[in-house]
Steps between C-alpha positions, in 0.01 A plus 500: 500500500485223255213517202347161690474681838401843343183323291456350848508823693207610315239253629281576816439196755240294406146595652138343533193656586378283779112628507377262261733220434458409839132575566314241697830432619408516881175369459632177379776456764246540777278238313794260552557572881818741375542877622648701194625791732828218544512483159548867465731582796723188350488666161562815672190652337234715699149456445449822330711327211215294419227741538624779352442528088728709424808369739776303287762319694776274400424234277710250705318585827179336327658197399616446871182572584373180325778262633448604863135468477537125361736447763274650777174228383703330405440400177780454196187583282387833654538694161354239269177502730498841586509587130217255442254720682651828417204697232690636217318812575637629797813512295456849475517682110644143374258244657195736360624657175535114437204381585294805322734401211318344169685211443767257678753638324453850559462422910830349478639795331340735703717320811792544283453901476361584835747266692726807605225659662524219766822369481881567333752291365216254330469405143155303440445407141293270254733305195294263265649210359345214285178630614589463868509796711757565804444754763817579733613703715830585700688781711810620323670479836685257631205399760280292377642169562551498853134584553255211357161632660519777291483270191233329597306818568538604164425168284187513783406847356520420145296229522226647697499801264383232192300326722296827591485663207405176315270388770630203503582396870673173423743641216775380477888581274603191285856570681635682755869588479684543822898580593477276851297271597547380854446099631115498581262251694251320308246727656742826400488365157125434499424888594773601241309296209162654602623855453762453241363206289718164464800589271710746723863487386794614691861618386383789278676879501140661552186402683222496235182308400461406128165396339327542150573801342094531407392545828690897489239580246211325768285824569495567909191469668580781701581733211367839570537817303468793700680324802793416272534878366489615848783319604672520242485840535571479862789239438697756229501775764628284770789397253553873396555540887766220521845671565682529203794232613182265463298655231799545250825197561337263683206491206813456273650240741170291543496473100886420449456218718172372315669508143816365631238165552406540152873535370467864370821645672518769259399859575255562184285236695508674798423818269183296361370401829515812630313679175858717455738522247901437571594826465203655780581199705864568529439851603296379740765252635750795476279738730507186771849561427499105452576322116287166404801292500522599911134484555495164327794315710350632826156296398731183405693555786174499791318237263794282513554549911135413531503204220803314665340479839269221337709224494318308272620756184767403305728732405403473135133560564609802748702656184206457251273662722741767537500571116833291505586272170744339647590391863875611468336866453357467790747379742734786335241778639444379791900476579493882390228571740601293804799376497436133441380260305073452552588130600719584711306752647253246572668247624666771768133602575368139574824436706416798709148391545556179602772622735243776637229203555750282726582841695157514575436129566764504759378508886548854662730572799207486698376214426 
C-alpha cells in the first residue's frame, strides 16, 4: 500500500447528524406544496435519519438531499432560502453554544470547535486581515463543488447567526465570497441581494463572508452564562464520544487543510495549532501509523480534487491555496498522485461532462 493510500485508509466516510441541520425541514417543503418523504426516498434516507439525535449518516447523502429537494419545488435557490429561515439554534451544541457565546468572535469560534459534533471532514475558521474579517468554510473532500445548495445553506447560516445574536434583522456582510455562482434571473438576483447583501463575488477556493473585523468583539444579545457552560459542557462530552478516526486524524486533517490557506505547510504549525510540541505530535502520527508528510499530501490531494471542479480557479490560485509557492510544485504533486497533469485532468473531466450531457439530451428508444 502506498503512504498516499495508507494516510487515506485511515479516514472514516464522511457523516452528518441530520436532527438539527435539517430541522423544519418538512415543515417548509409542505409550506411550498412539496412532500419531503420524495426527498428522502431519492436521497435514500429514512425518516428516522432526521428525527433521530443521535443517528449520523453519510455526509454526501445530506448534500443530495438538498439538490433533490430544489429539484422537487423546484427552485435553483432552495438552500439559500431554506437557510434564510433556518434559527441558528436548532443547530444543536453549535447553533446554541454560539448564541450563549459573549461576543461575535467567540460564537464563531465556538462553530469552529463543536463542528465535529455535527458533521466531519469540515474546517470552519475566522482569519483577520487589514481589519477585515473572513469566515469560511469547506469539506476536505472532494464533494463540495458538485453540490451548490449546500453553499448557500451555509453563507445562509452564518449570516443569520450575526443577525440573531446582534439583533439586527437586516444585517448584512460587506462581501460574500463564493466558488460558483450560477446565471440568475433578475428576480433570483433580487432574493440573493436581500439575504446576502450586494457585493457577492464568485471564483473564490472557499465560500465565506468577510466584514469588519470590530464587529467579532460586538457583544451577542443572546449571550447567556449558564446556558453557554451547559453546553459547553454538553458539547465536550459529545466530542469525547466521537470515534477516535474522527476525534484524533481527522481533527489533524481539518487543521492541515486550514494552515495550508494560510501558507504554514510546516509541521511546527500544525504542532502550534494543535497546543503540541513536534516531538508529542509525531508520536501521535506514528501511533496512526501515518507520518505528517502522508497526512499532509492526502489533504492537498482531496483539496485539490475538490478545488479543480470550479472552473473558474486558476491553477496558480488552486496551488496557493494549497500551501503551493509555485504552480510547477503543484502540477508535479498532482502528477505523483494521479497520474496527470491537474489541467489535464480537467480538461478530461469537462470533456466527459459535456459528453455525458449530450447522452442524456438524446431521445430514448422509446421515444
Amino acid at each position: 500500500m502506498t503512504t498516499e493510500r495508507r494516510a487515506a485508509a485511515k479516514l472514516a466516510t464522511p457523516t452528518i447528524n441530520l436532527a438539527s441541520i435539517v430541522y423544519g425541514l418538512d415543515a417548509y417543503m409542505r409550506s411550498r406544496g412539496a412532500d419531503v418523504g420524495e426527498a428522502l426516498r431519492r436521497a435514500g434516507l429514512e425518516a428516522e435519519d432526521v428525527i433521530d439525535p443521535d443517528r449520523r449518516v453519510p455526509l454526501i447523502r445530506y448534500l443530495e438531499l438538498l439538490e433533490i429537494c430544489a429539484d422537487i419545488l423546484p427552485d435553483r435557490q432552495f438552500g439559500l432560502k431554506f437557510g434564510a429561515q433556518y434559527e441558528p439554534r436548532h443547530a444543536g451544541v453549535v447553533g446554541n453554544v454560539a448564541l450563549a457565546s459573549r461576543t461575535v468572535g467567540e460564537a464563531f469560534a465556538t462553530v469552529g470547535r463543536y463542528l465535529p459534533t455535527m458533521v466531519d471532514a469540515t474546517v470552519h475558521g475566522v482569519e483577520v486581515s487589514d481589519g477585515i474579517a473572513f469566515v469560511y468554510s469547506y469539506y476536505i473532500d472532494p464533494l463540495m463543488m458538485a453540490y451548490r445548495q449546500k453553499v448557500d445553506w451555509a453563507i445562509a447560516f452564518a449570516c443569520n447567526l450575526i443577525r440573531v445574536g446582534l439583533g439586527d434583522p437586516r444585517w448584512t456582510p460587506q462581501e460574500v465570497l463564493l466558488p460558483q455562482l450560477a446565471d440568475e434571473t433578475p428576480a433570483e438576483r433580487r432574493t440573493r441581494t436581500e439575504i446576502m447583501g450586494n457585493n457577492i463575488q464568485a471564483g473564490h477556493p472557499w465560500a465565506g463572508i468577510r466584514f469588519d473585523a470590530a464587529l467579532l468583539r460586538r457583544p451577542m444579545a443572546t449571550a447567556d452564562g449558564m446556558i453557554e457552560s451547559l453546553m459547553r459542557h454538553y458539547g465536550d462530552l459529545r466530542l469525547a464520544a466521537l470515534p477516535d478516526q474522527r476525534g484524533e486524524i481527522e481533527q489533524l486533517r481539518r487543521e492541515i487543510a486550514r494552515l495550508l490557506v494560510k501558507g504554514e505547510t510546516g509541521i511546527e504549525h500544525l504542532a502550534k495549532a494543535t497546543g503540541t510540541s513536534v516531538r508529542t505530535l509525531q508520536r501521535r502520527l506514528k501511533d496512526a501509523e501515518v507520518n505528517y508528510s502522508e497526512l499532509q499530501s492526502d489533504v492537498r490531494k482531496t483539496l485539490a480534487l475538490n478545488l479543480l471542479e470550479n472552473e473558474t480557479l486558476a491553477l496558480g490560485e488552486i496551488a496557493f491555496s494549497l500551501g503551493y509557492s509555485e504552480v510547477s510544485a503543484f502540477n508535479h504533486a498532482f502528477r505523483r498522485w494521479i497520474g496527470q497533469s491537474p489541467g489535464d485532468f480537467r480538461r478530461l473531466r469537462a470533456a466527459r461532462s459535456t459528453a455525458a450531457m449530450a447522452r442524456k439530451s438524446e431521445p430514448s428508444a422509446t421515444e
